[in-house]
N, C-alpha and C positions, 0 to 999 in steps of 0.2 A: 370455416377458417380456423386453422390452429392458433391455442396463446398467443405464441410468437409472433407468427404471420403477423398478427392484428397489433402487436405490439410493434413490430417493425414497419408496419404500414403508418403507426402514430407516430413516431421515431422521422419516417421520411417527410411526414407534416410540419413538424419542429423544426428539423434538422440541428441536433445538438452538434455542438463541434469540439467539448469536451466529457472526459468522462470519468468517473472519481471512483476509486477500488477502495472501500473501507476496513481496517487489519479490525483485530480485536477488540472489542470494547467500547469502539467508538460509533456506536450507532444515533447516542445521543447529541452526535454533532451536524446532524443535518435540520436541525430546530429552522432555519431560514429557507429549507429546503420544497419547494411546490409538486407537489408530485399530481401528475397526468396518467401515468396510466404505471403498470407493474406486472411482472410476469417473473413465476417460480424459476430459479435456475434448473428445473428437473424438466423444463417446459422449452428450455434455448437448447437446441444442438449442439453441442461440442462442450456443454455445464454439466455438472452434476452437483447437488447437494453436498454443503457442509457438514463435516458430520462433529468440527468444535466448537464448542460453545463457542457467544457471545459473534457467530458468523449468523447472520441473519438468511441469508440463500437466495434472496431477490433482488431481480435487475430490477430497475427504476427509472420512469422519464416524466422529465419536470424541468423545473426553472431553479436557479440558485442564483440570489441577487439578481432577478430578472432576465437570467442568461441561461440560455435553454443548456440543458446538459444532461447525460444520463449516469446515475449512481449505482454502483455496485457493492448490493447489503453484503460483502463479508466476500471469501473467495476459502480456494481450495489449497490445499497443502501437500507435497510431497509425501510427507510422511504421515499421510494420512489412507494412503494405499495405493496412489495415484499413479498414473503417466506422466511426464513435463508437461505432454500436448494438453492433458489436461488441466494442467497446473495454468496451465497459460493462455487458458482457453478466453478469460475474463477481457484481455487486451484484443485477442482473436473477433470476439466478438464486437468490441469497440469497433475496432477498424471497419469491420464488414459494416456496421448500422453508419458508418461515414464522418467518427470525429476527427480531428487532426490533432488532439493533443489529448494526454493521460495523466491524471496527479492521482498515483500510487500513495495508498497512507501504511505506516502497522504500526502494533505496538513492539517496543523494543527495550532491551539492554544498555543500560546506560554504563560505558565504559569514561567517557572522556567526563576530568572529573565537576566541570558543571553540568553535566546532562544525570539531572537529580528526577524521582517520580515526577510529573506534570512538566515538564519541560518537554522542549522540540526540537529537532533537528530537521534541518535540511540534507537531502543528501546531494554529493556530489562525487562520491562513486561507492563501488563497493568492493569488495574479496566473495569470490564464491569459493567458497570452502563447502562442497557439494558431492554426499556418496550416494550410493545406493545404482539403478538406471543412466548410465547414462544420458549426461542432458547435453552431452556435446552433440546429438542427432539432431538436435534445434538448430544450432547454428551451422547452416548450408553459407550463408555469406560473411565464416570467419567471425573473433571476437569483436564486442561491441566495446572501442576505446574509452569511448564518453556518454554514455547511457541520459546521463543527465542536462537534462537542457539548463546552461551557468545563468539565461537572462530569468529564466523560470525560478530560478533557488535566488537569486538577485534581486528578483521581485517579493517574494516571500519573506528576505533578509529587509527588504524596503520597508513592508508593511507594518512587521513587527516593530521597526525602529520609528516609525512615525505613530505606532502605539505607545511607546516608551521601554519595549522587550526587548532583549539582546534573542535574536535567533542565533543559535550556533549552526555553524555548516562543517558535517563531516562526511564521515567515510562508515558505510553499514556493512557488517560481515552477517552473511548469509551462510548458516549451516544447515544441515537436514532437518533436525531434531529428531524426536518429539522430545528428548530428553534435555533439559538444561544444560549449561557446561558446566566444568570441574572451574576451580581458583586459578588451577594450573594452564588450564586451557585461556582465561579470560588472561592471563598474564601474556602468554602468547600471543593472542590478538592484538592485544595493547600495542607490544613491540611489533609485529607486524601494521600496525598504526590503522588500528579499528578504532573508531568512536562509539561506537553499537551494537549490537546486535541482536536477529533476529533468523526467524524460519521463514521468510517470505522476499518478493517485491524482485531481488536481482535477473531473476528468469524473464517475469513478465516483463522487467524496464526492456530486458535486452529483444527481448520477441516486440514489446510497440515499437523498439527503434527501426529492428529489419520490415517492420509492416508501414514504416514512415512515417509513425507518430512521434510530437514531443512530447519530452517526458519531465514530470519532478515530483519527486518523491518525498514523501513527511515521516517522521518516527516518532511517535508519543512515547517519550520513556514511560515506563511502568515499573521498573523498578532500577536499583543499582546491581549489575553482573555481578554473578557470583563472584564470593571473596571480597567482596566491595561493599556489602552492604553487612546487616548485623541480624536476617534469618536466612532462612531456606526459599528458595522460591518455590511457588507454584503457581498456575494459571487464572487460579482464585486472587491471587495476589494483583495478577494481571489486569486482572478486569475491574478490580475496583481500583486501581489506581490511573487507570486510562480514564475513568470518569473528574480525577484534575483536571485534564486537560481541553475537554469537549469542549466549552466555550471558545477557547484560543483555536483549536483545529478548527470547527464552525466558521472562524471570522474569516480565520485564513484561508480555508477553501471557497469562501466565498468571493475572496477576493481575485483567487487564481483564475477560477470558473469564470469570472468577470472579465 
């Protein structure tokens, strides 16, 4: 029997009903997280291996607060050589193994001016600002208006306030990358009324939506958007600033998954 098979035969044992896509950095926030069994993304049909840092490359099935779910160590990127179909293969896969709901995390751009390094956002929608392949061959059933489930970021806005944290809920612009943006560029987002951004998450919300899943999405700032902050970015910067926030991601995915 193949990895997967075996993995997916453990999957129909469980029966997770959610499934959690991890962005950059944040691998140390599954500390609450019980893992059952694991299997290489090189090993699932329609995955392929990470090839940037701080993406781990394995699916995962387990328990999070005692509620079975399956975790996704890190995911793939456009502009890392890819397809969409590929890009998007992480939610694909959800659906097939039979969960009904998706909580998308990454790290991101903090534009809006309380979304400082270790802070959170909820999204509630995005801008795909999107070149390269087109990705409109995804969408056979037309754009996806509201990608984000309002009870899902409402609940997430819930927990934080009964922690004593203000979650902010905005709006994440999604570009290709791999390249940062320019002052000029983040100035335009702004005005276009981005709170974020990032290189991930808007493809997948829209593909778990057309495959009937609910969605909601997390952004761990990791830095302030160019022009906004006081160096240069880089993805070094990234990742050790995503480690603020792994304890607060942790609670709160644990509380979604719940």
């Amino acid at each position: 029997m193949s990895a997967f098979a075996e993995f997916a035969r453990a999957a129909a044992r469980l029966k997770p009903r959610t499934a959690v896509v991890l962005g950059s950095g944040l691998a140390g926030a599954t500390s609450a997280f019980a893992e059952r069994a694991s299997v290489g993304f090189a090993d699932v049909p329609g995955l392929v291996p990470p090839t940037v840092h701080g993406h781990g490359g394995r699916l995962l099935l387990g328990a999070w607060a005692g509620a079975p779910a399956l975790l996704f160590a890190g995911r793939v990127h456009f502009y890392e050589g890819h397809r969409w179909e590929t890009v998007v293969g992480t939610v694909r896969t959800a659906a097939e193994l039979g969960v009904t709901r998706v909580v998308l995390t990454n790290a991101a751009g903090g534009i809006h001016e309380k979304l400082v390094p270790g802070e959170l956002m909820a999204l509630t929608g995005h801008l795909k600002l999107l070149s390269g392949e087109s990705w409109r061959a995804l969408a056979t059933g037309g754009a996806v208006a509201r990608p984000y489930s309002a009870a899902l970021a409402e609940a997430a806005v819930a927990h934080e306030r009964a922690a004593g944290r203000e979650l902010v809920s905005g709006v994440y612009a999604a570009l290709t990358g791999p390249s940062y943006e320019t002052p000029a560029e983040i100035r335009a987002l702004a005005a276009c009324g981005a709170d974020a951004v990032g290189m991930s998450t808007a493809m997948e919300a829209e593909e778990a939506v057309r495959l009937g899943l609910e969605v909601a999405a997390l952004s761990c700032i990791t830095n302030r958007a160019a022009g906004l902050g006081g160096a240069p970015l880089d993805h070094a910067e990234v990742l050790v600033n995503a480690k603020l926030a792994v304890a607060r991601v942790g609670a709160l995915l644990a509380a979604l998954v719940a």
